[in-house]
N, C-alpha and C positions, 0 to 999 in steps of 0.2 A: 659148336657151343650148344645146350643143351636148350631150348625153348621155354619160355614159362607157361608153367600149367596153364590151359584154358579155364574160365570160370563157368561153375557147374550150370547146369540146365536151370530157369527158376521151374517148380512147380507151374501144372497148367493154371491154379485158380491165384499163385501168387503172381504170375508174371501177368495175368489181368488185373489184377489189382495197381501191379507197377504203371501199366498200360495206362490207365483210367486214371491215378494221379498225375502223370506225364501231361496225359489230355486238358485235364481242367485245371491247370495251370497250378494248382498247390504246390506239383514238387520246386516247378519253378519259381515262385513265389517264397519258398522255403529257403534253397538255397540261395535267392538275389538277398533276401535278410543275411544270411552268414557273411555271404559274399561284403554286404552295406556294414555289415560290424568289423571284417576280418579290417576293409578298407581304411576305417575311418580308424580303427586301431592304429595299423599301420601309418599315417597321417598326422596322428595325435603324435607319435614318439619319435618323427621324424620330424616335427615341431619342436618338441624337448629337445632334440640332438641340435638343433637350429639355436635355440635357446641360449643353451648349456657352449656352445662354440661363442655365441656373440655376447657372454657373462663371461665367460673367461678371456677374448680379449679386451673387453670393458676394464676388469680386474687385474689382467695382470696374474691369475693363476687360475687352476684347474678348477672349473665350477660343476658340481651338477646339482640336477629338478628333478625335483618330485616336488607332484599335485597331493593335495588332501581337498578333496571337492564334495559340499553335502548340498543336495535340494534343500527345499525352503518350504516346500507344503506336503509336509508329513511329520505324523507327533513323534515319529522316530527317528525322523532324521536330523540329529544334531551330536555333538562330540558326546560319547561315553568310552567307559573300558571298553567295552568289546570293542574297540576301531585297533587296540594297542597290538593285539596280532596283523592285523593289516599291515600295521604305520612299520613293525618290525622287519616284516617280508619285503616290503620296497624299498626300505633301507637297504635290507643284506643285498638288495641287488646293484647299489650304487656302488662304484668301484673308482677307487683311486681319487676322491672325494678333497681337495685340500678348501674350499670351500663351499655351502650348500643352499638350495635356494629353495622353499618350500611356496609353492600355488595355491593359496588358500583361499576358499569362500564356504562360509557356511554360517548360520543365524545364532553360534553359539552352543551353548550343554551343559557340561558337568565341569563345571571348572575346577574340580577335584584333582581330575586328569591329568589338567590343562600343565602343569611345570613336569609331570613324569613325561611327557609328550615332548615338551622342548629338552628333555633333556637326554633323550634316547637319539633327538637327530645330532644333539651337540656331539654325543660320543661317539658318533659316526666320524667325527673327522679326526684331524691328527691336533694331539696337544697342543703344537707349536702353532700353529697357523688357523685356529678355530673362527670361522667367519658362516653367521647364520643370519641368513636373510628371508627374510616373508613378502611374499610379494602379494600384492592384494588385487587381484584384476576387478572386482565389482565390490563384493561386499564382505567384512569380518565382523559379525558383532557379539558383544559380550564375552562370552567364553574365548571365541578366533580372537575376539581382540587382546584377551588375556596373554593368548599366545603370541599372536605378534611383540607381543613386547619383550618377548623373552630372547628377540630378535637381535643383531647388532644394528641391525639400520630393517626398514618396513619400504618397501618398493613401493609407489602407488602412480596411480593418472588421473586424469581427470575426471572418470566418473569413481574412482575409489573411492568406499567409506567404512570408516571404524564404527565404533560405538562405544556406548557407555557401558561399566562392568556391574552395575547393581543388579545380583542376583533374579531371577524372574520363580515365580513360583505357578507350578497350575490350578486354579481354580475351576471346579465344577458348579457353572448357574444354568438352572432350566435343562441341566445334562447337554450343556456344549463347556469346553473347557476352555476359561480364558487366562493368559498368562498375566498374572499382579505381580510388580516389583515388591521385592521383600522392605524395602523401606514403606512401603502403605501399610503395614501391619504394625511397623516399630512408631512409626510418627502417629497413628490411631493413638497408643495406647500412648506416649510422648505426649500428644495435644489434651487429651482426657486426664494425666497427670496436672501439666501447666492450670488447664481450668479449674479443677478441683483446688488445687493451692490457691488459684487468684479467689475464687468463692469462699475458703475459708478465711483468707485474708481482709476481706468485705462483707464478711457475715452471710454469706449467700447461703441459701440451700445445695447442699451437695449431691442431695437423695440421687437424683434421676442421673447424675454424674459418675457418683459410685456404683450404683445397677451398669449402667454400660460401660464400667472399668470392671466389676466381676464378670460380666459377660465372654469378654476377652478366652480364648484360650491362651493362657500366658506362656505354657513350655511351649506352641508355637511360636508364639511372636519373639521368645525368646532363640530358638531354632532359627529364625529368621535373622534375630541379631547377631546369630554366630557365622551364619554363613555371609553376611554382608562382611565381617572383621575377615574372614575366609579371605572373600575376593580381596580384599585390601593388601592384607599381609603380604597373597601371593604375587600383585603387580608391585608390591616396593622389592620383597625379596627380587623378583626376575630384573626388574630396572636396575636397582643397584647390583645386581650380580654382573648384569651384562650389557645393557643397552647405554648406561650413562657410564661406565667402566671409562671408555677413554675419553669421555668428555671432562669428569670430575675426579680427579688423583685421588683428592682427601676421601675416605671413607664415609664418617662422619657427614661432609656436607652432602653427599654422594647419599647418602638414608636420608637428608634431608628433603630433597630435593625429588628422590622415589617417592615421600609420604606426601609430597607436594599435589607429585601430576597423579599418584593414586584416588587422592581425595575428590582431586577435579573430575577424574573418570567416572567417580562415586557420586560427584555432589547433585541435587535436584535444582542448584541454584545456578552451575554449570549449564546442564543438560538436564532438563525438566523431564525430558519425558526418553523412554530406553529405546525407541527408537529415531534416538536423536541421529541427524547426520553429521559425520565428524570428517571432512574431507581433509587432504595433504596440508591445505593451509593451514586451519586449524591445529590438524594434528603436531605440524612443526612449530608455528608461531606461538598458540597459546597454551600447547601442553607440552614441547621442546622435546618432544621425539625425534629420535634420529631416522627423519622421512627424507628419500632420495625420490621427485617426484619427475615421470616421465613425459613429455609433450605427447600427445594424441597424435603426433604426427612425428615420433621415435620411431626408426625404422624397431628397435629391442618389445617396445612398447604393442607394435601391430604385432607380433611373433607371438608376445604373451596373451593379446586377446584374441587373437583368431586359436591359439589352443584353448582357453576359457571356450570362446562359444564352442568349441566340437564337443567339449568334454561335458557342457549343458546338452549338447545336442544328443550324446552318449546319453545320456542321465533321464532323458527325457524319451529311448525308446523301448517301449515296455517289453520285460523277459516275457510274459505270458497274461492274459486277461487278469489275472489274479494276482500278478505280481510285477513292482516296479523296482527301479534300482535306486536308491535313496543316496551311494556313497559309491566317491569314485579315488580310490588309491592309485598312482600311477609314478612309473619313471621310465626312459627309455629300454628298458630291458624286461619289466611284468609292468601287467594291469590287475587291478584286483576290484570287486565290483561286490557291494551288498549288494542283498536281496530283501525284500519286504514286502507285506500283504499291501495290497493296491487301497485296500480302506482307512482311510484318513484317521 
C-alpha cells in the first residue's frame, strides 16, 4: 500500500515563527476558541434533537426546532428583511417536519416582516397536519410578540414575557437615540385638538394652542398613525387566521375577538408603557391566547432553557475585537450567525 506523502519542510523563518506561536501560547489559545465553539455548537443541537424527541412524544407526531435568537443591546439587533435568508436556510434544513417549534427571544423590529416570517415556517409543513408553535424561553417583545401570535398555541414558563405591539419609533436627543412609542405623537396632536375644541367652546384664546398644533410635523404623526393601524391589522389578520382558528368556528366572531386582544396589545390603558411585562398568566387569562405554560421544574422546560442559555452564551462570545454576533439562526442540522460592528 502506497504511504502518504510526507508534509513538506516549513521554511527556516516560517517554522520559527510556528515555533514562537506554539510557545506563547496564541496558537493554543486559538485553537481552544474553535475547539469552545465547535463544542458548544455541538451541545446546542444535541439539545434540539433532545428537544425535537421529547415535543414529539408530548405531541403525538414528528416535531422539530429551530431557534430565531437576537441580543438586546445593539441598534441592530432586532427582526428586519435581511434575517429572511437566514430564517429560509434553517428551514430547508428541517426535514420531515409534521409539526414546528420555533425558539424565540429578541426585543422586536420591523413588524413589516413579521406575517412573511410566520408564513414561510407555516409552509414548511405539510397542508394536512400544520402545527406552529413559539416557544418563548425569556423574552418576545413587540414585533416577536407579533409573531408568536401567528402561532397555534405560544410555549412559555415562568420567567416568560410578551409585550405590547405599539409601534416604537427612534428619536435623536442630545445625539443619543431614544425609542418613543408611535402613539406619543398621535395622542400630542389628539390632546392639542380636544383643547382647542374645549377653548373654542368656552371662548378661550386658542393662539398659543394653534402655534403648537402647526408645530407638529403632521405627515409624521400621520406616518405614525399608519404604522400603529399596521400593527393592529396584522395581529387580527394572524389570530383569526390561526391562533383562535380552533377555538372560535364562526368567522365573524373569530374577527371579532382578533380586534379584541389586538386593541388590548395596543391599548395605553392595558399596558401603559411598551415595556410592559405580559407573562403566561396574563397572556392566557386576560388576553385568551392559546398559552401552554411549563412548570420551572418540566423536565421539556430545563431542555429548552439550558439551550436558551448556551445560545446567549453563543451570542455573547465575540467573532473579533470589532465584531459581535447580534443574531443566532439554528436547528439540529446548520447554525447560522450575524455579524455586526461591536459599536453600539
Amino acid at each position: 500500500m502506497a504511504q502518504p506523502p510526507k508534509p513538506l519542510p516549513l521554511a527556516a523563518d516560517a517554522q520559527a515563527a510556528n515555533d514562537k506561536i506554539k510557545q506563547d501560547g496564541l496558537f493554543a489559545g486559538i485553537v481552544g476558541e474553535v475547539q469552545i465553539n465547535e463544542n458548544q455548537l455541538r451541545r446546542r443541537q444535541a439539545l434540539i434533537i433532545r428537544i425535537e424527541e421529547a415535543l414529539s412524544k408530548k405531541y403525538k407526531a414528528e416535531n422539530k426546532l429551530i431557534s430565531y435568537v437576537i441580543r438586546f443591546d445593539h441598534r441592530k439587533a432586532m427582526i428586519s428583511s435581511a434575517d429572511v435568508n437566514a430564517l429560509d436556510s434553517i428551514l430547508s434544513s428541517v426535514k420531515h417536519a409534521e409539526e414546528l417549534n420555533v425558539v424565540l427571544h429578541g426585543p422586536g423590529g420591523d413588524g413589516t416582516i413579521v406575517e412573511k416570517m410566520v408564513e414561510m415556517c407555516r409552509d414548511h409543513l405539510p397542508r394536512h397536519s400544520q402545527k406552529l408553535r413559539v416557544i418563548v424561553p425569556n423574552i418576545a417583545k413587540s414585533a416577536a410578540t407579533v409573531f408568536a401570535l401567528g402561532a397555534d398555541t405560544i410555549i412559555m414558563g415562568y420567567c416568560s414575557e410578551l409585550g405590547p405591539i405599539d409601534p416604537q419609533v427612534a428619536v435623536v436627543n442630545s445625539g443619543v437615540a431614544q425609542y418613543i412609542s408611535a402613539w406619543a405623537f398621535v395622542e400630542s396632536r389628539d390632546n392639542l385638538m380636544t383643547k382647542i375644541a374645549d377653548a373654542v367652546k368656552k371662548q378661550e384664546p386658542t393662539a398659543g394652542l394653534i402655534t403648537q398644533l402647526s408645530g407638529l410635523n403632521t405627515a409624521f404623526v400621520q406616518e405614525m398613525e399608519n404604522q400603529i393601524n399596521f400593527a393592529r391589522d396584522t395581529a387580527k389578520r394572524l389570530l383569526s387566521k390561526y391562533m383562535l382558528k380552533t377555538k372560535i368556528k364562526d368567522a365573524a366572531k373569530r374577527a371579532d375577538k382578533a380586534s379584541e386582544i389586538a386593541e388590548k396589545l395596543l391599548s395605553k390603558k392595558f399596558f401603559p408603557n411598551h415595556g410592559q411585562f405580559i407573562n403566561a398568566e396574563t397572556a392566557e387569562k386576560d388576553l385568551e391566547l392559546n398559552i401552554e405554560t411549563l412548570d420551572r421544574t418540566d423536565d421539556l422546560w430545563k431542555l429548552i432553557w439550558e439551550y436558551y442559555l448556551r445560545a446567549e452564551l453563543q451570542m455573547n462570545i465575540q467573532i473579533a475585537p470589532d465584531q459581535i454576533k447580534i443574531k443566532l439562526f439554528e436547528s439540529a442540522a446548520e447554525s447560522i450567525i450575524t455579524p455586526e460592528s461591536a459599536k453600539p
